[in-house]
C-alpha positions, 0 to 999 in steps of 0.5 A: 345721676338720679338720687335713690329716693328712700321709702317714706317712713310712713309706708314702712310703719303700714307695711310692718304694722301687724294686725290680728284681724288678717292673722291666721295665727293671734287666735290659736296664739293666745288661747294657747297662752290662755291655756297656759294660764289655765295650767298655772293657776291650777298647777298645784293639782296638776303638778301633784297627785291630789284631788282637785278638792270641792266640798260637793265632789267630797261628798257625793262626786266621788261616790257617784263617779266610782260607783258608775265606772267600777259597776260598769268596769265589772258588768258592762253597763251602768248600774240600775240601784244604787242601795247606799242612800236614803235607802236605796234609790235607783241610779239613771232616774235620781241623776246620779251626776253626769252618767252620759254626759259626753265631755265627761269621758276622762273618769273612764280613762284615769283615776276618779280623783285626777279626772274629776279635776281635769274635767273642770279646768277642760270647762273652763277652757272651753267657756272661753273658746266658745265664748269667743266664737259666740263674740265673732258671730256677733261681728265683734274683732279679735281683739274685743272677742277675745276680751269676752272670752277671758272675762267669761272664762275667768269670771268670779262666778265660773272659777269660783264653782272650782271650790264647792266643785259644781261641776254640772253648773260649769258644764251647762256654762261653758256650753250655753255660749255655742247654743247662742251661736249656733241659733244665731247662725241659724237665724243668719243663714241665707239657705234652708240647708245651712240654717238646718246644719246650725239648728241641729248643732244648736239642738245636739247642744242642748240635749249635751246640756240637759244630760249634764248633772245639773237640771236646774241650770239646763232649765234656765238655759232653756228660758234663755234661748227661748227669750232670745229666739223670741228677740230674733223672730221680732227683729227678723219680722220689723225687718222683713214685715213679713209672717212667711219669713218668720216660718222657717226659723222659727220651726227650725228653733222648734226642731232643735228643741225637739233634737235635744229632748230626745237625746237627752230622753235617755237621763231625762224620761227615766227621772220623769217617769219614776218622779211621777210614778214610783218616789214616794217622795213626790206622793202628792196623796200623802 
């Protein structure tokens, strides 16, 4: 009678070995553990119903936030004058915080002082979400993808804007990582088609980060990504040695650019238009 040979233990270890590049789950696994992270860390404000305090939010965020969502509350629209400081200025042109910034919608659906605090801890979630997504598209595995975006996420520079309450800057840090995705998908892309759906994601990003309070940073971002589409329109032609190939990214980076201008016309060309031509304060004759 033949004798029953046992498995080798070698094959037992590979075949029970786990291994998160061929799991559909240790992605949403741990970033809901991240989440939860996020959750106590920041438990005293969400266990309570305090303000998420910062010195800038106390100072002028509340102020802005109130008077944008009780004005439009009251008459439907967004408040064109706001006559409470240095004599009055108007309201949409001076960027009075984040007026149509899309991620900013909860002030409308709780209290200022709640939702104000929310929005932040949402960024710094989303840093990481999308800074893991950013590593993948740099062929990174899981394991290492995920080690960038809790570095990001949790980086002295991100977590420590909590205090003074600089929500724009973190706004305009949490999105810039999808802006290198999605240009680097573009770059990527084997068909104009999919090229142009990354370029328009890229674009519609960019007119999110402009609309966000916080212009200075929208602006560097913009030097960024210029410098970066520069690095893939050199790597791309040392590849191919060819100008024709260099024609439909680089008009593509060109179109997204344009993309968020415009959406982002409605924060942006009214400030322009008053700095030029109504502030007193940037009388350049006087």
């Amino acid at each position: 009678m033949a004798k029953t040979q046992k498995p080798k233990v070698s094959s037992l270890k590979k075949s029970n070995s786990f291994d998160p590049e061929k799991s559909v789950y240790f992605t949403p696994i741990v970033f809901a553990l991240l989440g939860l992270s996020l959750i106590v860390l920041f438990w005293d404000f969400i266990a309570s119903d305090d303000m998420l305090r910062g010195s800038d939010t106390i100072q002028a965020g509340m102020f802005f936030r109130s008077m944008l969502v009780d004005h439009l509350h009251q008459f439907g629209q967004v408040p064109q004058w706001n006559p409470y400081i240095f004599g009055g200025m108007p309201f949409v042109e001076a960027f009075h915080g984040d007026i149509f910034y899309p991620l900013s919608i909860l002030k409308y659906l709780m209290p200022i002082h709640r939702a104000l605090g929310y929005v932040l801890v949402l960024h710094v979630f989303l840093a990481g979400l999308f800074m893991y997504f950013c590593a993948r598209q740099f062929k990174l595995l899981k394991i290492p993808s995920l080690l960038s975006a809790i570095g990001y996420m949790y980086a002295a520079y991100l977590i420590g804007m909590v205090a003074p309450g600089h929500d724009g800057k973190m706004f305009v840090t949490a999105l810039f990582p999808l802006t290198i995705l999605f240009l680097d998908k573009g770059f990527d892309a084997q068909t104009f088609l999919k090229s142009l759906f990354n370029f328009s994601l890229m674009g519609i990003v960019i007119g999110v980060i402009i609309i966000s309070p916080h212009i200075q940073m929208a602006y560097f971002s913009l030097w960024a990504l210029g410098f970066y589409t520069i690095f893939k329109v050199a790597v791309l032609y040392k590849n191919t040695k060819s100008i024709s190939a260099l024609i439909r990214p680089g008009s593509l980076a060109l179109y997204a650019v344009i993309i968020g201008l415009t959406l982002s016309a409605i924060q942006f060309y009214p400030g322009y238009k008053y700095t030029n031509e109504f502030s007193p304060r940037t009388d350049s004759k006087s």
